[in-house]
N, C-alpha and C positions, 0 to 999 in steps of 0.2 A: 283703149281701155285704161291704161296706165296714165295716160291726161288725166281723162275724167278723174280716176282715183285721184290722183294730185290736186285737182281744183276742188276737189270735192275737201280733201283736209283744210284746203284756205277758205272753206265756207261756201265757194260756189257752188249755184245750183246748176252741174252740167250731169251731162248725158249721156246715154252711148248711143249709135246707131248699128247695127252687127245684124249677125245670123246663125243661130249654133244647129245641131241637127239635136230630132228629137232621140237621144242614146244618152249614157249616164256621163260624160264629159260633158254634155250642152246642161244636164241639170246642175253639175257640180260647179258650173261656170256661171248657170245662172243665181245660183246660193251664195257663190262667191261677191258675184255683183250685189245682192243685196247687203252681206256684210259690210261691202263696204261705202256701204248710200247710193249705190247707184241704180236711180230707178231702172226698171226692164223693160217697160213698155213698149222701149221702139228696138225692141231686141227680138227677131221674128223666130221661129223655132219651124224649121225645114224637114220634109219626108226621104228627100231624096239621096240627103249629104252627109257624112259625118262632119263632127265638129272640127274644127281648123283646129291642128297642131305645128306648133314650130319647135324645132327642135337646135338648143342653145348650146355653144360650144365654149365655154369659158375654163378652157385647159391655160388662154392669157388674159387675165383678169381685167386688161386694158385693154382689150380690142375683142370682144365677142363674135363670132360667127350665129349663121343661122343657118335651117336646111327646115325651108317653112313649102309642106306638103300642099299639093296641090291634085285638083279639087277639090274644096270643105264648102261647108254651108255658107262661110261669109264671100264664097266668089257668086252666091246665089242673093244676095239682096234686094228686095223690090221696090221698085217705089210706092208708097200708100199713102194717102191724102197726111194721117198721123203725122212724119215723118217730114212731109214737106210745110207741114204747119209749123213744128217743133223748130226745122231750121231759118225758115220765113223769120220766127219771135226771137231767136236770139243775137244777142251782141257777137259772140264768133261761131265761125263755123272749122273745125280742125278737122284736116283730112291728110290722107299721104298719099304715096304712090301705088303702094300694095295694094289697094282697096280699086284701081284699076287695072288690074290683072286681067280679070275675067271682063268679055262681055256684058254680060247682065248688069254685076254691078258697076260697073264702067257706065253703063246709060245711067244706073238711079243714082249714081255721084254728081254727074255732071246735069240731070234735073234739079239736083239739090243747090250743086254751087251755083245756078241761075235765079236763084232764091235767096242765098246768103244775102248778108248785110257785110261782115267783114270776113274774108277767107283766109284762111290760115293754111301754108300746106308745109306739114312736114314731112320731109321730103323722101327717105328714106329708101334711097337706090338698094334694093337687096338682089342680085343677080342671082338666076338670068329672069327674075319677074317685072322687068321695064323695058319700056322701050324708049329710044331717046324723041321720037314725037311727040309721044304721047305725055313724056315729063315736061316736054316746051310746051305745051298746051296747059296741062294742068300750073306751070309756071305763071302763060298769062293771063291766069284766072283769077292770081292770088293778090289780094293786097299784101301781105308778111307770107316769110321763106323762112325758113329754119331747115340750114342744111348743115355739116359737121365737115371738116376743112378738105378731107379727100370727095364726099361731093361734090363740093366749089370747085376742086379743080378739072374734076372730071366733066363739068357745067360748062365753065369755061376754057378746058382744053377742046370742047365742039367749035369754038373758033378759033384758037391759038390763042387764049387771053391769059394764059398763065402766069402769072406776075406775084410781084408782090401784093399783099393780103388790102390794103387798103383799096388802090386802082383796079383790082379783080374784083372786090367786091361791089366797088362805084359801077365797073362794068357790064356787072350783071344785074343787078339791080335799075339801071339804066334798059337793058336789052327788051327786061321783062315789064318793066314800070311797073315794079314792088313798091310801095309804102315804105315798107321796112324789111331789111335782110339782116338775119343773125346767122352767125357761125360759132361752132364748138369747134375748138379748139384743143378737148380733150386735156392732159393734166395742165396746158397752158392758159387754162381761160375759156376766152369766149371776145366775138365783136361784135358790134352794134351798128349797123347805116340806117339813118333812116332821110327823110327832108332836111334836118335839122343840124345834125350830129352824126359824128365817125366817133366811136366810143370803144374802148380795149378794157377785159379785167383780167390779171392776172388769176390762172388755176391756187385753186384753195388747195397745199398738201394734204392729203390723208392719209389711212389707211382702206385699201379696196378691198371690198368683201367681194362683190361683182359689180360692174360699170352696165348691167340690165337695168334697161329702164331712166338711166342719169340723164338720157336729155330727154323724157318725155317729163321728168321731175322739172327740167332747166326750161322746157315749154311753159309749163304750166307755172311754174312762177313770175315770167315775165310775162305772162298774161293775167296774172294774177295784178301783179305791181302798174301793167298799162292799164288797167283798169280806174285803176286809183290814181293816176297819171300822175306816177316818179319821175323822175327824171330821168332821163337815159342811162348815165351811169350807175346812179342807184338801183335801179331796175337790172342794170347787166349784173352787178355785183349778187343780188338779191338771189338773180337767178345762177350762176353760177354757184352761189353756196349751197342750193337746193339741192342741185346735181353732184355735187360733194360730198354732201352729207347721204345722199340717198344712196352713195356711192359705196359709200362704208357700212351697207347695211345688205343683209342675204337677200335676193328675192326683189322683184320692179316695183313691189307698192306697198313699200312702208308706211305705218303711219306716223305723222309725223303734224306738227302745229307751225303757224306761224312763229310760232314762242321759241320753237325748238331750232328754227333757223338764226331766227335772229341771236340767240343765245351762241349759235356756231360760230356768228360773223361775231360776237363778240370776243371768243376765243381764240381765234386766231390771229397770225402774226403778223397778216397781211392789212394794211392801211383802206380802208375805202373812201372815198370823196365825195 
């Protein structure tokens, strides 16, 4: 949801796919999606479940925890023709891990990613709701990775690849035959591999209101900027400000403009290339 909001402030037309139960959290979720552009339609509304609650622990402002309850409505997802049209027509498709938890929606993910054009998985290990099969699997599905530097190494300690940041990441990106692997870096940045290019931006200093939501922000604007096919570094930089900026602000979906990023990377002390 925090993607879409963020694509959605850079203009794109993205989407959500979920499932909330029918109780007054699933409608307040679903008023909140409209607030913020995002159509509902492939948003199913469920008898059986209440609506998924996680529960964020940000007592340290740089490293949030979560205690995300289990069974809700979005471990109940179906497949429906809607659904597999929607991800059929589009340029990407973003999924993560959580989202196979459950059986159910574990089958209508993996119908979906058999329909993508390009797959995006962010990756987002939250224990104990993974398992490490099932994140290899959803890995060699993906054309782009977006994991954050203790993923990577818990990725690559399943073989003993733990190394420096550049060879770990050729590593695994090699294992999985990704397109492209990004890593967060957290206040240091962010990297970039893709075919082409090994790319480093240093972290933007701020001030942190909460780090909720900074790399669904750092997603969604290097998907933003691939679109528009920047450059690598430009794109890494572009998106590490996003996550910066989003950083300094209460709550995962600020709104915010392209105007307001670029204004940031204007301000700041850091050089970009």
């Amino acid at each position: 949801m925090n993607v879409a909001a963020d694509l959605r402030n850079f203009g794109l037309d993205a989407q959500l796919i979920s499932r909330v139960g029918s109780d007054e959290l699933g409608r307040e979720l679903l008023q909140f999606l409209a607030q913020k552009g995002i159509p509902t339609e492939l948003v199913q509304t469920g008898q059986s479940h209440l609506t998924g609650v996680a529960k964020a622990n940000i007592s340290d402002s740089n490293e949030v925890t979560y205690k995300i309850v289990q069974p809700v409505a979005w471990d109940y997802i179906q497949e429906e023709p809607p659904l597999v049209e929607a991800v059929a027509g589009s340029a990407y498709f973003v999924y993560g891990s959580l989202a196979a938890r459950s059986p159910q929606t574990r089958q209508t993910l993996l119908a979906l990613l058999a329909v993508a054009q390009q797959k995006v998985f962010d990756v987002n290990l939250r224990a104990p709701h993974y398992e490490r099969d099932l994140v290899e699997e959803l890995l060699q599905r993906a054309d782009i990775a977006k994991l954050n530097e203790h993923e990577l190494a818990e990725v690559a300690g399943w073989y003993g690849e733990e190394g420096d940041l550049q060879p770990t990441m050729q590593q695994v990106r090699e294992r999985y035959n990704l397109k492209t692997l990004c890593v967060t870096l957290g206040e240091k940045g962010a990297a970039l591999l893709d075919e082409a290019d090994f790319v480093q931006q240093s972290g933007f200093p701020v001030t942190v209101a909460d780090t909720i939501g900074s790399g669904d922000a750092f997603l969604a604007a290097y998907l933003y900027k691939t679109t528009q096919r920047e450059s690598a570094q430009r794109t890494l930089a572009f998106a590490c400000a996003t996550g910066a900026y989003v950083a300094t602000k209460q709550g995962a979906t600020p709104l915010f403009s392209e105007e307001d990023i670029r204004a940031f990377l204007r301000s700041s002390s850091l050089s970009v290339s």
